[in-house]
C-alpha positions in Angstrom: -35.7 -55.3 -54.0 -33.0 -52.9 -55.2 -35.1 -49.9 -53.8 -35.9 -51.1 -50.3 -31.4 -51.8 -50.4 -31.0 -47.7 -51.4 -31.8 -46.6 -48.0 -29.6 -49.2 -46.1 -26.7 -48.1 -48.4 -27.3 -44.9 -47.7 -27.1 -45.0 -43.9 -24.0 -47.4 -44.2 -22.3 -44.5 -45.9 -23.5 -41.5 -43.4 -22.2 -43.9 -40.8 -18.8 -43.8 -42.3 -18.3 -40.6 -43.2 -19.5 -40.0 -39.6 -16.9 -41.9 -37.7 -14.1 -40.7 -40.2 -14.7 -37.2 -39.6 -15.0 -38.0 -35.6 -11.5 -39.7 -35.9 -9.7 -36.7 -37.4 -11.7 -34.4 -34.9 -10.5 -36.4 -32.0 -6.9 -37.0 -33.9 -6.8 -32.8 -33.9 -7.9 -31.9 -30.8 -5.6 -34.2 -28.9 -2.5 -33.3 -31.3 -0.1 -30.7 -29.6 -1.0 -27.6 -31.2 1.7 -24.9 -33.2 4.5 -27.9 -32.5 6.3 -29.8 -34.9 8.4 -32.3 -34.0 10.8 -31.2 -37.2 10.5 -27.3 -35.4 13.9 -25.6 -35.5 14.6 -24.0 -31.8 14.6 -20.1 -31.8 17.5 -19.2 -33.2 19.5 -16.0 -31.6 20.0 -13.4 -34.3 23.9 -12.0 -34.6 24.5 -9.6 -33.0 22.6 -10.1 -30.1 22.8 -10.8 -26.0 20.7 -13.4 -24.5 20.4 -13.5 -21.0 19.3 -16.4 -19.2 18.6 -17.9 -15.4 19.2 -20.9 -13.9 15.8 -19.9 -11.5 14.1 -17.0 -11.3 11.9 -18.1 -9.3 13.3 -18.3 -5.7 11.0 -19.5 -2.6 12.7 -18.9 0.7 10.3 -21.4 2.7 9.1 -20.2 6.1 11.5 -17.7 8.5 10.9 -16.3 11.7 9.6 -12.0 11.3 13.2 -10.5 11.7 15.4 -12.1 9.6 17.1 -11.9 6.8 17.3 -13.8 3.4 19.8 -13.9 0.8 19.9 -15.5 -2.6 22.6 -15.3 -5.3 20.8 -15.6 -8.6 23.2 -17.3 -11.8 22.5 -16.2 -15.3 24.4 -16.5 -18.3 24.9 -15.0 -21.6 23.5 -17.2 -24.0 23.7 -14.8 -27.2 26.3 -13.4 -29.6 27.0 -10.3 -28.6 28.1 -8.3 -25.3 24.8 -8.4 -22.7 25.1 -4.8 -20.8 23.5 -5.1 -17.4 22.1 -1.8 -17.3 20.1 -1.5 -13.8 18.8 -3.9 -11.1 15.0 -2.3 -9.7 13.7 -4.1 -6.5 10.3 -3.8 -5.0 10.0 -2.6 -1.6 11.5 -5.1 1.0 14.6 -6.1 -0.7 18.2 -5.1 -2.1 20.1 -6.5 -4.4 23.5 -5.9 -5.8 25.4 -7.6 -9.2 28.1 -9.7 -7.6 30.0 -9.7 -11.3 30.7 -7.4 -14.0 27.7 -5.7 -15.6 29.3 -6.3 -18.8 29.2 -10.4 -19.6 30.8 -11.8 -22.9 28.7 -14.6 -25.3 29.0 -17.5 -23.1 30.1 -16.3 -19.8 28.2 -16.4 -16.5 27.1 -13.4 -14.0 25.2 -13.2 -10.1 23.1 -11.1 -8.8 22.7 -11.1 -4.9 19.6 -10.7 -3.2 18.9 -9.3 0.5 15.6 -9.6 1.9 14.8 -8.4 5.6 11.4 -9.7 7.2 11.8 -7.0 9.8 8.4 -5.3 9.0 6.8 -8.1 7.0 4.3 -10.9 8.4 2.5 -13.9 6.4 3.1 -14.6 2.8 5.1 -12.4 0.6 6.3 -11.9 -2.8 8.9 -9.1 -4.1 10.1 -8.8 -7.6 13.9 -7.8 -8.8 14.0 -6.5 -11.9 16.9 -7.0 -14.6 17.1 -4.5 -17.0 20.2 -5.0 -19.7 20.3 -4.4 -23.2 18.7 -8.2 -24.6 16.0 -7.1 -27.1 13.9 -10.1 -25.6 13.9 -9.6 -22.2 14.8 -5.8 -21.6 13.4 -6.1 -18.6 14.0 -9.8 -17.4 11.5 -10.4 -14.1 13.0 -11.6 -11.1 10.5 -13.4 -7.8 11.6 -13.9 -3.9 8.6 -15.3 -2.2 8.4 -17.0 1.1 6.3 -16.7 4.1 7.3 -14.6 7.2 5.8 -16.4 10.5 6.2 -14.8 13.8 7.6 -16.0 17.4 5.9 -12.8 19.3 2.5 -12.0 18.0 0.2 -8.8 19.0 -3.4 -8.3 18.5 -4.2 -5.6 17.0 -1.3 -4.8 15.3 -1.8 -1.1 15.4 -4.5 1.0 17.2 -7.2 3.4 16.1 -8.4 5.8 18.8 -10.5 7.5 16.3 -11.9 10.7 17.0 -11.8 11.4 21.0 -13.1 14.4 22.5 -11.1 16.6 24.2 -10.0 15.8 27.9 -11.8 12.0 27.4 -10.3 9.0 28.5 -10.3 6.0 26.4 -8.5 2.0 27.0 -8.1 -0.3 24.6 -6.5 -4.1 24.9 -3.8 -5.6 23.3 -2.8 -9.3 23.6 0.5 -10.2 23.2 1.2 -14.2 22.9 3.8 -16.5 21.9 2.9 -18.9 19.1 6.1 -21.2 19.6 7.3 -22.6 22.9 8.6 -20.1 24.1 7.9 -19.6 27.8 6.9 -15.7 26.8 8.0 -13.0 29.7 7.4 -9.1 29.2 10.5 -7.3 30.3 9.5 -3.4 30.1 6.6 -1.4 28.1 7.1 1.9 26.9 5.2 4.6 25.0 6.8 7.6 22.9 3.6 10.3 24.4 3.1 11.4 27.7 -0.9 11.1 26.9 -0.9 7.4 26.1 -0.3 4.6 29.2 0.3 1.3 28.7 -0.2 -1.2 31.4 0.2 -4.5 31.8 -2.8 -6.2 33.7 -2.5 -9.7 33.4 -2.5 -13.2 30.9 -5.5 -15.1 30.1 -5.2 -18.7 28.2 -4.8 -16.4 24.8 -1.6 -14.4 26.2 -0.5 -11.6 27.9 -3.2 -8.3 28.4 -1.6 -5.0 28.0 -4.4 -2.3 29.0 -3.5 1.2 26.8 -5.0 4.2 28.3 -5.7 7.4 26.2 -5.7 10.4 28.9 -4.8 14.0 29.8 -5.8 14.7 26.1 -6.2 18.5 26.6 -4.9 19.6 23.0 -6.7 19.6 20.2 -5.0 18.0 17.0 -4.3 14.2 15.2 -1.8 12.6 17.2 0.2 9.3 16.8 3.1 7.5 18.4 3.9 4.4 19.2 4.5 1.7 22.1 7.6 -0.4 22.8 7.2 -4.2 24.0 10.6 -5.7 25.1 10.7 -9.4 25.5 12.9 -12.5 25.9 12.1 -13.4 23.0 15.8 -13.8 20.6 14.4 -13.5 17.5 11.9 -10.5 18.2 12.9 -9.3 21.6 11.2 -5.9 20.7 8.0 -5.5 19.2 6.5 -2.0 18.3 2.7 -1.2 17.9 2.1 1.8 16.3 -1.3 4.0 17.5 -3.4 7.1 16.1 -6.0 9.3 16.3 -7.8 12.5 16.8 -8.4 14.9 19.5 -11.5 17.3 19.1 -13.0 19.5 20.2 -16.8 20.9 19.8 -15.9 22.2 16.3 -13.5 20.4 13.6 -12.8 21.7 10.6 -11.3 20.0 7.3 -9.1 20.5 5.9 -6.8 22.6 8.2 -5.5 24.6 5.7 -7.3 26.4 2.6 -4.6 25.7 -0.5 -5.4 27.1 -3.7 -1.8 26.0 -5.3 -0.8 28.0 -8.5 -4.1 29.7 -10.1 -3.7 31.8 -13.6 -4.9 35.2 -13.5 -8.1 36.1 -14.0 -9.4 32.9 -13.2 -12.1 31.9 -10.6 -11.6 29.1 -8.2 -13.8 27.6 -5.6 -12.5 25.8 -2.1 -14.2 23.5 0.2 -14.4 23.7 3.9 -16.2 21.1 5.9 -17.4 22.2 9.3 -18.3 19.2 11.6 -20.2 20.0 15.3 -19.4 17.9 18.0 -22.3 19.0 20.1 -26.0 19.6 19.1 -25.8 23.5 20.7 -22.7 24.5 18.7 -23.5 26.7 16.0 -21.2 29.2 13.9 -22.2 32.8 14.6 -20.3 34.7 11.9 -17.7 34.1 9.3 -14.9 36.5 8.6 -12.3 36.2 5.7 -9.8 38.4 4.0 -8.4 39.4 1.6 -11.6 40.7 -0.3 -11.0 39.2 -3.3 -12.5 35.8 -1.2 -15.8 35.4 -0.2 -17.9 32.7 1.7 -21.3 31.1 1.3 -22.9 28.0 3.4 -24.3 25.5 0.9 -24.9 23.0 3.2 -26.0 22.5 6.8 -28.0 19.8 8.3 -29.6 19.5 11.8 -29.6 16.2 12.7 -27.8 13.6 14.9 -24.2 14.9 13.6 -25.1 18.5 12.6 -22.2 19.5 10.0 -22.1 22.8 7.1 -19.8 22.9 3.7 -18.7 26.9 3.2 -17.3 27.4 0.0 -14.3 29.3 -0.1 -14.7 31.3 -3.7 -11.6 33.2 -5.0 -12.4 35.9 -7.8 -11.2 36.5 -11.0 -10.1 39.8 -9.5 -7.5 38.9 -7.2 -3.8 40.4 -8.1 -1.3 38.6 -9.5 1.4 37.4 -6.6 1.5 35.4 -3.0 -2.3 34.9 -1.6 -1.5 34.9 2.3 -5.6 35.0 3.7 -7.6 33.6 6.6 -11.1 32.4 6.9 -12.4 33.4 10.7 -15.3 31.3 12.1 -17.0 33.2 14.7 -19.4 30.2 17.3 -20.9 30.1 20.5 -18.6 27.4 22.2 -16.7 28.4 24.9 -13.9 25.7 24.1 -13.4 27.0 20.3 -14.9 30.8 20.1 -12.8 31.3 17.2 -11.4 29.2 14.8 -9.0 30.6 12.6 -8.3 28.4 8.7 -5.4 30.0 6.8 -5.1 30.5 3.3 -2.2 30.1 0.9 -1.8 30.0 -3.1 -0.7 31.9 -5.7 -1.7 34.3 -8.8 0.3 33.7 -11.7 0.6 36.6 -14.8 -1.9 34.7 -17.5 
């Protein structure tokens, strides 16, 4: 009898120990951890500024692109000693200027005024101020002015990419221009800031206004960019500006445009990179020239193939004198466009 009871004890007390154990688990996990309700506040050694804000943390809401936002931020010195406002740093977007003395006693208050201008900003943003003073805690004390920047007058794209556009070719591209308000949306005057590029406006659909931008007349070779103007009735952004880019070629482009070799220590060997792209499957290079003698040239590289292309090293020699290195690189090629492109080369030999 006593021996068929020793295993029914036994479980009784596993069960026991179980749930008292589960109790103080639970009882632990749900206790606030590292906080005492008899825990002393952080006290502020002697000696020592404190500086506190009222916010730091300042959401402007929504404006319209164009505006402008201020915000006075309060803070106060909550410490023993003299807090030193040493500099105020903004990210890009924003100014801000210290409204009181940099120098605030224990207990006494200060402002800091912040300016933020939407001009160039669209959607959400966030900018940063920050407070740099002499509190050991906070040397630099972090600053936020958020918001979101919607827009009256809204282009699509807002920029354009001609890419790469061969010489004398004539390229459009479309921009729509539309008014996401109720604004009964007019177009007062276009205008570009290049001869080359046209814009013209040719019409509305039900997603705005159509504004055709011919690339034309493109008879030099180089990178180009520019913008166009878009004048509107709009108050709040009665002009908008899209900027455009792009390249001119020609049956040969070269990259970079100009061989730089910076300072180099004398006596030391130094290899540049040219990449040679051809435009047209017939082009080829006929001969390369290049002075002074302590340069040389090799082709690594050439590929026939859809976009046919070469990499010529540029080597400089351990020999070259010490003093201004004023060369050029002269490719010799069959295209009656570019016969010969001409790459200069600049750097200098220092005494080792």
């Amino acid at each position: 009898m006593e021996k068929s009871r020793l295993p029914i004890l036994l479980f009784i007390l596993a069960l026991t120990g179980y749930f008292f154990f589960y109790e103080k688990l639970i009882t632990a996990e749900t206790a606030p951890t590292g906080i005492s309700e008899n825990t002393p506040e952080p006290q502020v050694p002697d000696n020592q500024p404190l500086i506190a804000f009222d916010n730091p943390n300042f959401d402007f809401g929504k404006i319209f692109k164009g505006e402008k936002v201020e915000h006075i931020y309060k803070f106060e010195n909550q410490g023993k000693d003299v807090l030193k406002i040493e500099k105020v740093n903004t990210s890009c977007g924003c100014t801000a200027a210290i409204l009181s003395n940099k120098i605030i006693q224990p207990g006494e208050s200060g402002e800091i005024k912040a300016t933020f201008n939407s001009g160039s900003y669209s959607g959400k943003v966030r900018k940063n101020i920050t407070v740099i003073s002499n509190d050991l805690n906070s040397p630099e004390y972090r600053l936020t002015f958020s918001g979101e920047i919607i827009e009256e007058v809204c282009v699509t794209p807002k920029s354009i990419n001609f890419a790469s556009v061969y010489v004398g070719e004539e390229i459009v591209k479309t921009i729509t221009v539309s008014s996401l308000t109720d604004l009964d949306l007019k177009i007062e005057k276009i205008s570009t800031s290049v001869p080359f590029v046209s814009p013209l406006l040719t019409g509305k659909n039900e997603e705005g206004f159509l504004i055709e931008v011919t690339l034309k007349d493109t008879f030099e070779i180089k990178r180009f960019n520019g913008s166009i103007s878009i004048e509107t009735n709009s108050q709040r952004q009665p002009k908008i500006t899209v900027p455009f880019f792009g390249e001119v070629v020609g049956d040969i482009t070269t990259y970079p445009e100009k061989i730089y070799y910076g300072n180099v220590a004398e006596g030391r060997e130094v290899i540049q990179k040219l990449f040679v792209k051809f435009n047209k499957d017939d082009i080829k290079i006929l001969n390369v020239k290049i002075s002074p003698s302590s340069l040389s040239t090799k082709i690594t590289e050439r590929y026939e193939q859809v976009n046919p292309h070469c990499l010529i090293e540029i080597r400089l020699h351990k020999e070259a004198a010490v003093g201004q290195l004023n060369g050029l690189l002269e490719l010799i090629t069959n295209s009656k466009r570019q016969p010969l492109i001409q790459i200069p080369i600049v750097g200098e030999i220092k005494e080792g």
